[in-house]
C-alpha positions in Angstrom: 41.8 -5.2 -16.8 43.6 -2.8 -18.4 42.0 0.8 -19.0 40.9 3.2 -21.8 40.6 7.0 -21.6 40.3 9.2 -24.0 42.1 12.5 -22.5 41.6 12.1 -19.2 38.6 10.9 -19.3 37.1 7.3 -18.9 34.4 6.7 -21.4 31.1 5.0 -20.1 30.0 4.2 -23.7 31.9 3.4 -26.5 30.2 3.2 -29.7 31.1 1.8 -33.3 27.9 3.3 -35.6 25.6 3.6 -34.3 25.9 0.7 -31.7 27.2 0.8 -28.5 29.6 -1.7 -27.3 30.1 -3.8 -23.9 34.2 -4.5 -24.0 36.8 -3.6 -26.3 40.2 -6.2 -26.8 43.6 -5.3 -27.9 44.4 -9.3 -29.2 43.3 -11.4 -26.3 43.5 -8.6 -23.8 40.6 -6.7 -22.4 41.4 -2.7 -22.3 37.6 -1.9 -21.5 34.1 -2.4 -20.3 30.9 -0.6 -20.0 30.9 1.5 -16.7 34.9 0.3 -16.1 38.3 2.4 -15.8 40.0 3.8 -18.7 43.3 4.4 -19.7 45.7 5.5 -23.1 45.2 2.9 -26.1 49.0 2.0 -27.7 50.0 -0.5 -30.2 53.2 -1.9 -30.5 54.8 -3.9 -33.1 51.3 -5.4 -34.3 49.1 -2.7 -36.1 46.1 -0.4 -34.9 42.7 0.1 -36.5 40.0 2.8 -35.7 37.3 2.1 -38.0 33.3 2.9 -37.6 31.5 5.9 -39.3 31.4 8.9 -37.5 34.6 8.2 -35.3 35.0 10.9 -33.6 37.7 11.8 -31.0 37.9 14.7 -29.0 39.6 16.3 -26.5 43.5 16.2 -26.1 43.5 12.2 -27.6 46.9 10.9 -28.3 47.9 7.9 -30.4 50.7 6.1 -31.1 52.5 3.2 -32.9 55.6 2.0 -33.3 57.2 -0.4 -35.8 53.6 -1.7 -37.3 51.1 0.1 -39.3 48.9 2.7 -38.4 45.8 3.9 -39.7 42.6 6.0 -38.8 39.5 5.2 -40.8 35.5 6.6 -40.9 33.3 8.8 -42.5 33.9 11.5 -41.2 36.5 10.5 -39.1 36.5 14.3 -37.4 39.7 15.2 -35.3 39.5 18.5 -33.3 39.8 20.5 -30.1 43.0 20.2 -28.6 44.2 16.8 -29.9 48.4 16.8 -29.7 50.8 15.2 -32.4 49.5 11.8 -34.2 53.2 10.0 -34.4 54.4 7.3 -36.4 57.4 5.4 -36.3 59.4 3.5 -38.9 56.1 2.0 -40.0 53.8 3.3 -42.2 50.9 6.1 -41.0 47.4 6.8 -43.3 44.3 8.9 -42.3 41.7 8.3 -44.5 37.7 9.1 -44.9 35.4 11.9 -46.6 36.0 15.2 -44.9 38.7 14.4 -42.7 38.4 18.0 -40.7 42.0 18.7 -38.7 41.7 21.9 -37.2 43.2 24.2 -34.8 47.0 23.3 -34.8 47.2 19.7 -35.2 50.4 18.6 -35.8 51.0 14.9 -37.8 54.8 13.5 -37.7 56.3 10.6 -39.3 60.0 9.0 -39.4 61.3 7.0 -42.1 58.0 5.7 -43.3 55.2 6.4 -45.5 53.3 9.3 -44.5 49.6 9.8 -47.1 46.8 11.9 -45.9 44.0 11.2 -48.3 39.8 11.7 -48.5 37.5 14.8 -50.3 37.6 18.2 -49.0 40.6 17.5 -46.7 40.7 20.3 -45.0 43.7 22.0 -43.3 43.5 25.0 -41.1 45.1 27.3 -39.0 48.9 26.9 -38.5 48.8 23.0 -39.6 51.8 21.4 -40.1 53.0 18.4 -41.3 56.8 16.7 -41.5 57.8 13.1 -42.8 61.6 12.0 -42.4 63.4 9.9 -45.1 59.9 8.1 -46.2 57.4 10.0 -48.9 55.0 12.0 -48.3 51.8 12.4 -49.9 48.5 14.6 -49.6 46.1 13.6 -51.6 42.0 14.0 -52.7 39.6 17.0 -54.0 39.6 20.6 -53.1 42.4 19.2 -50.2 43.1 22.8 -48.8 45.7 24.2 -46.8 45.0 27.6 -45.9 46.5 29.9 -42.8 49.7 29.2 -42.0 51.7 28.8 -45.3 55.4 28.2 -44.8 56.0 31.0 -46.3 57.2 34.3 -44.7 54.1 36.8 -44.2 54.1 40.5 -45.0 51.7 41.4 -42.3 52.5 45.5 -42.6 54.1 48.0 -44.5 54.7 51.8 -44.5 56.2 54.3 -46.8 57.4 58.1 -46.0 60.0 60.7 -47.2 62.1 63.8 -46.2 61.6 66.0 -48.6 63.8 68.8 -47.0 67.4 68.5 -46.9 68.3 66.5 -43.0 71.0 64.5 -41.7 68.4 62.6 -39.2 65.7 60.6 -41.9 62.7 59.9 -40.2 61.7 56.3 -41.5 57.7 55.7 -40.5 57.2 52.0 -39.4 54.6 49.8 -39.6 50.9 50.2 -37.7 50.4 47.5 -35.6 53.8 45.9 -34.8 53.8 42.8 -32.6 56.5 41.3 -30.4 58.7 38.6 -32.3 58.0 39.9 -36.0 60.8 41.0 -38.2 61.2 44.4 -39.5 62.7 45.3 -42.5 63.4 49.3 -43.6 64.9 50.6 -46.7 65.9 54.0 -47.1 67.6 55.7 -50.2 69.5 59.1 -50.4 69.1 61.8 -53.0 71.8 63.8 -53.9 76.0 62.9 -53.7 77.0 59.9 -52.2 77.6 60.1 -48.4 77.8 57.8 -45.5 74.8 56.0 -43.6 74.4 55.1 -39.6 72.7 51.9 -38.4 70.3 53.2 -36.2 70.5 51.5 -32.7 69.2 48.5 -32.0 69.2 47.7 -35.7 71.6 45.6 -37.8 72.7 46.3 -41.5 71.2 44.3 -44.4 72.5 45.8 -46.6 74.4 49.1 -48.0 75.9 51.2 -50.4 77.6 54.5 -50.2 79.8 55.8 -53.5 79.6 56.9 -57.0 76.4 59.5 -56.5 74.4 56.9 -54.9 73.3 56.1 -51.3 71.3 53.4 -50.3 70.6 50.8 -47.1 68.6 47.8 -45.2 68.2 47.5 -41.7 66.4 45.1 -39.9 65.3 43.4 -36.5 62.9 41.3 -33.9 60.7 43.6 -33.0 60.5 44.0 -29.0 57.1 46.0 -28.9 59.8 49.4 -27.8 59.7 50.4 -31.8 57.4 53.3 -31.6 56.1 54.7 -35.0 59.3 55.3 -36.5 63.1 55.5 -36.6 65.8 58.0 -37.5 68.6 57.1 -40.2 71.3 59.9 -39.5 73.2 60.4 -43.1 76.8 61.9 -42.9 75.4 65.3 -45.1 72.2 67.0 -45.6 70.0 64.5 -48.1 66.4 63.9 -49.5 65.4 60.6 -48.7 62.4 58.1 -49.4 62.1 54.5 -47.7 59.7 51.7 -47.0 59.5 49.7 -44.4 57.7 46.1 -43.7 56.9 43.9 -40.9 56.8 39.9 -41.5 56.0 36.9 -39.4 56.0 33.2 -39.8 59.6 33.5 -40.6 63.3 31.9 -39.0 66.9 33.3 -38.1 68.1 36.1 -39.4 67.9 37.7 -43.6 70.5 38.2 -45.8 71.0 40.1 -48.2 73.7 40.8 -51.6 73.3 44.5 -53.8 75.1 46.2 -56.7 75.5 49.4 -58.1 75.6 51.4 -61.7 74.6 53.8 -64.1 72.0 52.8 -66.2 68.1 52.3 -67.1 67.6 48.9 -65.5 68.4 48.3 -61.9 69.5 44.9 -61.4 69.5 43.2 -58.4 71.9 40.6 -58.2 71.7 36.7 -57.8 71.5 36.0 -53.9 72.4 32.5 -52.5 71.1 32.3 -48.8 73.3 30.3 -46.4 70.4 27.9 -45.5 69.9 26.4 -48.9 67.1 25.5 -50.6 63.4 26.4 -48.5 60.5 28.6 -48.0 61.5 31.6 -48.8 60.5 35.3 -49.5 62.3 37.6 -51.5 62.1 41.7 -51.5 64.0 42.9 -54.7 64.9 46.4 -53.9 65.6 49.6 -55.9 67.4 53.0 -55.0 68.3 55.9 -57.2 68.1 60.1 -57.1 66.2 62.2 -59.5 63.1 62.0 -58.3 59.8 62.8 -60.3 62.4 63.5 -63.2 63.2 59.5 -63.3 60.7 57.4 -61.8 60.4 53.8 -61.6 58.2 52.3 -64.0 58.3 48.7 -64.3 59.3 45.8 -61.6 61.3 42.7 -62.0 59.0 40.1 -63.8 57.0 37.6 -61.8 57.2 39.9 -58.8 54.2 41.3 -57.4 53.3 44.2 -54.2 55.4 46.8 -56.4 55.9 49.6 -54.3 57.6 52.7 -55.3 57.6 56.4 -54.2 59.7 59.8 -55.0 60.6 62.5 -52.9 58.7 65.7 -55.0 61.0 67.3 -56.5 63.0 66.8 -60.2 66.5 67.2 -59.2 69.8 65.3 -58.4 69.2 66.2 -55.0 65.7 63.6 -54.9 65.4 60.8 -54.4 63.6 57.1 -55.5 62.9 53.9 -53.4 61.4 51.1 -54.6 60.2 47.4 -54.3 58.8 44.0 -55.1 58.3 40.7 -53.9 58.2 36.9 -54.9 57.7 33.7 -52.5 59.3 30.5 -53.8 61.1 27.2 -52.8 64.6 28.0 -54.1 68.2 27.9 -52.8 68.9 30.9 -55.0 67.0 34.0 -56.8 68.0 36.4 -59.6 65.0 38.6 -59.2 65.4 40.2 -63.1 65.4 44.4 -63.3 63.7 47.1 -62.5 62.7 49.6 -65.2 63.4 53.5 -64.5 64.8 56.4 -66.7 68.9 56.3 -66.4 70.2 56.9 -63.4 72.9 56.2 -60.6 71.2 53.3 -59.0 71.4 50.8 -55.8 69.9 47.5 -56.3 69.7 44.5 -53.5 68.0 41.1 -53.5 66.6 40.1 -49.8 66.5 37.0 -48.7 63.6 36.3 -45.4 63.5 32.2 -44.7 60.3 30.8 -43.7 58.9 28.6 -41.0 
């Protein structure tokens, strides 16, 4: 007789309802009897059913089909603690029933098939994720929420500071909290002439811009847990300077990153086309300029939201501005709009972070 276990476990009592059954078939076969061994249950070609209310399976459970159909039925047909991918192949998979709870980092997979996940209050939590090949995919039903663990990148941190004495070495405050494997972002703008900038070590340039009375730069990196509470920019001449900083997650490779520069009352960060193409993605518009309280930054570009902007004290040329805004959207480019300030000579750059 061949066996059914569910994990590891061999069952002494199966049940459909609220009845308990003596033997289970797959066609003419018996996989299982009261008080017998247990082992995996696998469909081939043929299709395979669950049905019964209150189907409930625990515990590391893994099913599989191949070319047939598959589908999981019951109300509620509850799948939880520990249960590893649900996998379809070329056929068609569905998992039906009222409150079909998947919880705790349940992944579900299909190839070139249909892929639907239907039912009220389907709801998906922590990390979930789904992926279909060629075939469509559907998620379907009322209130069906995904929460925690969006595929977009998250902001998890961010810090701003200044230098509002005249340095070469621009100490940038980092984010509380860092963890090992995040990204972090700094931006950092100069008041004053234009001069030259230094990637800090360890860091790699986003972006940056050093001519025509305005100095401005990204840097970013993994994070290592080494960070500390802060970094030093060294500038080539003694400079004001204001900056922001940021720490993400849920994110892939590396950003990128295109800027501009000009003389006028709208900062305008330019059209950015990541490598990757279309995805997930967060963008950071980001604004730069000198003048400080004299010529602050009023106004974000539209649709962007977390404006963040921040002046050194002072009035003069040699002050400084830095600030920024960001969307999320599924795009293979952005043209994040303008930023509104008094005129100035300003640095404008459109990040690019890629998400999960």
């Amino acid at each position: 007789m061949a066996g059914l276990k569910l994990g590891a476990t061999s069952p002494l009592k199966v049940y459909l309802g609220a009845t308990a059954v003596s033997k289970i078939y797959f066609g003419a076969t018996e996989i299982w009897a009261a008080g017998g061994s247990g082992a995996t249950l696998v469909a081939a070609a043929g299709s395979f059913a669950l049905t019964g209310s209150t189907a409930t399976l625990k515990r590391a459970l893994k099913m599989s089909a191949a070319a047939g159909s598959f589908i999981l039925t019951g109300n509620p047909a509850t799948l939880f603690q520990g249960i590893p991918p649900l996998v379809a192949d070329a056929g068609s998979f569905v998992l039906t029933g009222n409150a079909t709870a998947l919880l705790y980092g349940r992944r579900l997979a299909a190839d070139v098939g249909a892929f639907a996940l239907t039912g009220n209050a389907a709801g998906l939590k922590r990390q979930f994720r789904m992926a279909a090949g060629a075939g469509a995919f559907a998620l379907t039903g009322n209130a069906a929420t995904l929460t925690t663990g969006a595929p977009f990148p998250l902001v998890n941190g961010t810090n701003t500071s200044l230098n509002d004495t005249l340095v070469t070495s621009h100490t940038v405050l980092l984010p509380a909290s860092i963890t090992v494997g995040e990204l972090l972002i700094i931006v950092i703008t100069l008041g004053g002439a234009s001069t030259t900038l230094s990637t800090p070590a360890g860091w790699n340039q986003l972006f940056k811009v050093e001519g025509s009375s305005r100095t401005s730069a990204g840097y970013y990196r993994v994070a290592t847990g080494s960070e500390g509470a802060s970094v030093s920019v060294t500038s080539g001449a003694t400079r004001k300077s204001r900056h922001q900083s940021f720490r993400i997650s849920n994110y892939q490779g590396t950003p990128e990153a295109t800027a501009a520069n000009s003389l006028s009352t709208n900062p305008d960060p330019p059209t950015l086309t990541p490598s990757w193409g279309s995805d997930d993605v967060l963008w950071i518009a980001f604004e730069g300029h000198r003048g400080g309280t004299s010529s602050p930054t009023t106004a974000a570009p539209s649709g962007y939201t977390n404006f963040a902007t921040g002046t050194t004290t002072g009035a003069a040329n040699d002050d400084a501005v830095c600030s920024t805004a960001r969307l999320t959207s599924v795009a293979s480019s952005e043209n994040p709009g303008v930023f509104t300030v008094v005129n100035s000579n300003w640095v404008a750059a459109t990040m690019a972070i890629r998400g999960t």
